[in-house]
C-alpha positions in Angstrom: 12.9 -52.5 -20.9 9.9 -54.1 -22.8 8.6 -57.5 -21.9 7.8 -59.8 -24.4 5.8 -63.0 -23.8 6.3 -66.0 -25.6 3.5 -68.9 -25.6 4.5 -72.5 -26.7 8.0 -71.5 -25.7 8.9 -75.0 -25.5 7.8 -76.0 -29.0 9.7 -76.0 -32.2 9.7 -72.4 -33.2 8.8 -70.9 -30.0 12.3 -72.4 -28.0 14.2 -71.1 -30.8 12.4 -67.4 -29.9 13.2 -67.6 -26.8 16.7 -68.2 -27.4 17.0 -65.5 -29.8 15.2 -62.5 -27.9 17.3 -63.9 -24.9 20.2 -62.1 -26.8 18.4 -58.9 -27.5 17.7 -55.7 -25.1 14.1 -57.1 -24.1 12.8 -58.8 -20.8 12.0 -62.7 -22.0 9.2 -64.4 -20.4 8.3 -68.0 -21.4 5.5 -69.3 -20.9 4.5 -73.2 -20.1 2.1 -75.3 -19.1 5.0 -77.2 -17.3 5.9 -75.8 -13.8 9.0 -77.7 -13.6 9.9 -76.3 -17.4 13.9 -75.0 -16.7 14.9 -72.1 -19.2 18.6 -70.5 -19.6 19.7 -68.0 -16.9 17.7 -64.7 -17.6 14.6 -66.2 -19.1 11.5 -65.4 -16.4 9.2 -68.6 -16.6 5.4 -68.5 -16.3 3.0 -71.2 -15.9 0.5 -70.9 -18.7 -2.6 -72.3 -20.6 -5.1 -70.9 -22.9 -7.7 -73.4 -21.3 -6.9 -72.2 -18.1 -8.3 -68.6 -17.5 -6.6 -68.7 -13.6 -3.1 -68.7 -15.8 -3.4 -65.2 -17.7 -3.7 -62.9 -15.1 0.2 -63.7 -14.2 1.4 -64.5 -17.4 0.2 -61.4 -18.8 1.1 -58.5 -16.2 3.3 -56.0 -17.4 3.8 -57.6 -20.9 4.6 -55.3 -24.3 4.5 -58.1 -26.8 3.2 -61.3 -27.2 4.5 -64.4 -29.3 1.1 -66.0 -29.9 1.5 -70.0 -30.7 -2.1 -71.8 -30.9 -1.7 -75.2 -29.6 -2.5 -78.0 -32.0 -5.0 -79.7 -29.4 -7.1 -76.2 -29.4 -9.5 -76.4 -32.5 -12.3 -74.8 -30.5 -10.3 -71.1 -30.6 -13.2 -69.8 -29.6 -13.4 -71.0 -26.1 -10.1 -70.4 -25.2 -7.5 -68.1 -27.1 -9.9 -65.6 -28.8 -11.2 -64.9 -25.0 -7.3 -65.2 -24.0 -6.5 -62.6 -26.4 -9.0 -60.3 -24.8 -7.6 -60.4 -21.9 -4.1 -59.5 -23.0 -5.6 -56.4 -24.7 -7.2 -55.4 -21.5 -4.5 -55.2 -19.3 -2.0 -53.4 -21.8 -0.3 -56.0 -24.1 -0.3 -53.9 -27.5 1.1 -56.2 -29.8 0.8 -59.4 -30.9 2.6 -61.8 -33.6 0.6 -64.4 -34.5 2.3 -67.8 -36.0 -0.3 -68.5 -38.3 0.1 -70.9 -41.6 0.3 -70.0 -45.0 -2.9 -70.0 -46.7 -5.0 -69.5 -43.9 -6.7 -66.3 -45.4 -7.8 -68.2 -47.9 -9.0 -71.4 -45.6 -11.8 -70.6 -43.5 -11.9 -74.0 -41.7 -8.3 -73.3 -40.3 -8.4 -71.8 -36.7 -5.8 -69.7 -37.6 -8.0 -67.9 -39.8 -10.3 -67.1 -36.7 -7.4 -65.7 -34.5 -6.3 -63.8 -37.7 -9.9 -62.2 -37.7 -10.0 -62.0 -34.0 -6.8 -60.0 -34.1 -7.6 -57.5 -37.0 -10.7 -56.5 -35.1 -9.0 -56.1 -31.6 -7.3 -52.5 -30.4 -3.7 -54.7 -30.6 -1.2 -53.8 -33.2 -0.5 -57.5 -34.8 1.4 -59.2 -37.5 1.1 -63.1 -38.6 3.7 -65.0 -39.7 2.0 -67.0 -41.8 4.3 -69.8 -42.2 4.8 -72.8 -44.6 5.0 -76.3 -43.3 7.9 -77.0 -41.0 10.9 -78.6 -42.3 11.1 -79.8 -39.0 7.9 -81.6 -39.1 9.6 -84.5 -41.1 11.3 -85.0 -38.1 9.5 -84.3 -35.1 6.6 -85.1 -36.5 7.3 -88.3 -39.2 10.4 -89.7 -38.1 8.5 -92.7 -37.5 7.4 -93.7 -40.7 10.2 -92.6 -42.6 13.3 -94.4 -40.4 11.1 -97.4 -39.8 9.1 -97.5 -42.7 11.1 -95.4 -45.5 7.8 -93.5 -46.6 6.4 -90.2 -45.8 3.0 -90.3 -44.7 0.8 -87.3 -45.5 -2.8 -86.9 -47.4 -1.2 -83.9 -49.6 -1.4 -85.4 -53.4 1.0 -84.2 -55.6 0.8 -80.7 -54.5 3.4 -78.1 -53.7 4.6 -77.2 -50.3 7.2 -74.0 -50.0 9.0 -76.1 -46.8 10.4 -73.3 -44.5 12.7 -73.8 -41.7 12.0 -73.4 -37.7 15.2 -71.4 -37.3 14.1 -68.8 -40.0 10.5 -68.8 -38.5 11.8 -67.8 -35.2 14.5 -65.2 -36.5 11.1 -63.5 -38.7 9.1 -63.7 -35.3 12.1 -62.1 -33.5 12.1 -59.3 -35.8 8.3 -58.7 -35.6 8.2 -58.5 -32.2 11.4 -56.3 -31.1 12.0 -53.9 -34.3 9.4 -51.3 -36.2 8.1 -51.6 -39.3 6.1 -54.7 -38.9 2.7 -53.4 -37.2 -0.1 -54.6 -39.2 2.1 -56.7 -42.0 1.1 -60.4 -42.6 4.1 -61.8 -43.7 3.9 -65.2 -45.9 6.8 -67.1 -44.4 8.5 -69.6 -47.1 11.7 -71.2 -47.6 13.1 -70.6 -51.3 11.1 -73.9 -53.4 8.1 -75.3 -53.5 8.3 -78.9 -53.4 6.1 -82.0 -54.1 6.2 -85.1 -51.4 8.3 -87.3 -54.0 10.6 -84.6 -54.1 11.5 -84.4 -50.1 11.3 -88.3 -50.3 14.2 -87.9 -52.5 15.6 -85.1 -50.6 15.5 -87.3 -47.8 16.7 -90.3 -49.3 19.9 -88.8 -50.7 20.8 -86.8 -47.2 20.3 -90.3 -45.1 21.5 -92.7 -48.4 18.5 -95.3 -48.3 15.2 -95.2 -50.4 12.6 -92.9 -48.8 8.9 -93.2 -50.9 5.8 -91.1 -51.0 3.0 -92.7 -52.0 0.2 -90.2 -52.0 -2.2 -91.8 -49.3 -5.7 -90.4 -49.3 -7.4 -88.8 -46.3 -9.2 -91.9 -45.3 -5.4 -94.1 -45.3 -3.9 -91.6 -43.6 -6.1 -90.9 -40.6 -6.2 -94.5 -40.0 -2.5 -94.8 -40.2 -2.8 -91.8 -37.4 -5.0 -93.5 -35.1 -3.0 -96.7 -35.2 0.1 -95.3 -34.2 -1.7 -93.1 -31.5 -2.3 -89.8 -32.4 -5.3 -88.4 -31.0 -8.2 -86.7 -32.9 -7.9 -83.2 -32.4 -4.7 -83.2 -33.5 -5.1 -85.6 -36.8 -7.9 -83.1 -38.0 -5.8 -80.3 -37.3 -3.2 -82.5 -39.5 -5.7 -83.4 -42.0 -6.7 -79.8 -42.4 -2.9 -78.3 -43.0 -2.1 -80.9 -45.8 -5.3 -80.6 -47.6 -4.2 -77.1 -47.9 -1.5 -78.9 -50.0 -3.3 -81.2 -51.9 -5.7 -78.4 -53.0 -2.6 -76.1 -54.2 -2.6 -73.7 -51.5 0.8 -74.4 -50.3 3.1 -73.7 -52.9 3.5 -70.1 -52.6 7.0 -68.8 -52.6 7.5 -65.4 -51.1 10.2 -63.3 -50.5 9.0 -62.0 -47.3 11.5 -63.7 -44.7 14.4 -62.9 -47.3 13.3 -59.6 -47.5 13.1 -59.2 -43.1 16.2 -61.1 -42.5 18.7 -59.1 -45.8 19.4 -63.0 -46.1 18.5 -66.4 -48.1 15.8 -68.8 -46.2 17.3 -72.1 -45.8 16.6 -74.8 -48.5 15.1 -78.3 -48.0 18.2 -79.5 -49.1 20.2 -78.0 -46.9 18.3 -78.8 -44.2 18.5 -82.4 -44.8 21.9 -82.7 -45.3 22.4 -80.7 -42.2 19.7 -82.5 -39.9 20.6 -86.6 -41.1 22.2 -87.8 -38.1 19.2 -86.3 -36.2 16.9 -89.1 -37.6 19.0 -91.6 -36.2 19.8 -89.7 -32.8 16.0 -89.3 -32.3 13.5 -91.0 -30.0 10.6 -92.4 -31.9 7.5 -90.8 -30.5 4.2 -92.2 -32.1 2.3 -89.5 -30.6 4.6 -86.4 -31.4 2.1 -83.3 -31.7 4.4 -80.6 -32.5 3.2 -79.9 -35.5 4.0 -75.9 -36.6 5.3 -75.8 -33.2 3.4 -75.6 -30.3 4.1 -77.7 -27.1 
């Protein structure tokens, strides 16, 4: 039985990996930075951090394939998952799927684009899932602003984004990682439209029946609204960096790709909204939420 290790198996698409390779014919191995992290019955548990070189070794023995989440607090890639990724090849891990985000062939400031490099060059067969911004994001992410504040804040203009969901994310990753047919592919992982702020403000507004706004804040607005409700830096240019892809038109790309893996329809904004209302109003406000495309 293969072994297949996921990384950020806590965060938003990574869980939802876990739980789906728990129900195929692979060994599951989750790994955490959290010791006391409890998974389902079945699911091996690994202590793990890509700025902690002590952690691999373990986490690595004996693995097949390798879910590959970059944390949002890790800009430096180079100090950390690059030489992580190394040392996966070495001891026998011979494929990787990267979650990397759409556009990032095209954005050489993104970190993703260096792991994407790093992994082409390696001896690893690899395929990125390079995926649109969360649908979950307006909820783990900017819940705040929109329950208390009814306004989505982001620096992304009036551009386009092709909103995917977590769920379908996961099920892509799933694929990658357990069937053939996916070695060297870089999939561009979308939901079905590409949509402009004001129109998930009123996607939003109609699912939770009050007035949700977009306002189109610039870079400068929107980093001090970050630092005032607590988000560290790292994370903020990380932020910064993944809605300018936006605002510069980058994000807008509708593909076919996860229709074409799954033999099924991605799940629209609309749906998800509709489906995901009471969870605004069940949540926990966190001002310093950093799950953005779903790491830890």
């Amino acid at each position: 039985m293969e072994t297949v290790l996921v990384t950020g198996a806590t965060g938003t698409v990574g869980s939802r990996v876990v739980d789906r390779l728990a129900d195929r014919d692979v060994a599951v191995r989750a790994a955490t930075r959290d010791p006391d992290r409890q998974f389902p019955d079945g699911i091996e548990t690994v202590v793990f951090d890509f700025e902690k070189p002590e952690t691999w070794g373990t986490a690595f023995e004996g693995v097949d394939s390798m879910f590959l989440v970059r944390p949002p607090a890790i800009a430096r890639v180079g100090d950390s998952i690059l030489p992580a990724i190394d040392a996966a090849v070495r001891v026998g891990v011979d494929r990787i799927v990267l979650l990397s985000v759409l556009g990032a062939e095209k954005n050489p400031l993104l970190p993703h684009r260096k792991i994407e490099t790093h992994l082409r060059d390696s001896d690893v067969t690899w395929t990125f899932l390079r995926a649109s911004f969360f649908m979950e994001n307006l909820l783990e992410v900017h819940r705040r602003e929109i329950v208390e504040r009814g306004e989505i804040v982001v620096p992304a203009g009036d551009g386009e984004t092709s909103f995917v969901a977590a769920e379908d994310v996961a099920a892509v990753a799933t694929a990658a990682l357990t069937e053939s047919g996916h070695a060297r592919r870089a999939y561009d992982v979308t939901g079905p439209d590409a949509l402009t702020y004001h129109e998930v403000a009123r996607s939003l507004s109609a699912a939770l029946d009050r007035p949700v706004t977009y306002g189109e804040p610039s870079l400068v607005q929107f980093a001090r609204h970050s630092r005032r409700i607590g988000r560290d830096w790292p994370f903020l240019v990380t932020m910064a960096l993944l809605y300018t892809t936006a605002r510069l038109g980058l994000a807008g790309r509708v593909s076919d790709d996860a229709e074409r893996v799954l033999d099924r329809s991605p799940l629209s904004l609309d749906e998800w909204t509709a489906g995901n209302a009471d969870a605004f109003e069940r949540a926990t406000p966190d001002p310093k939420a950093n799950n953005l495309h779903g790491s830890e």
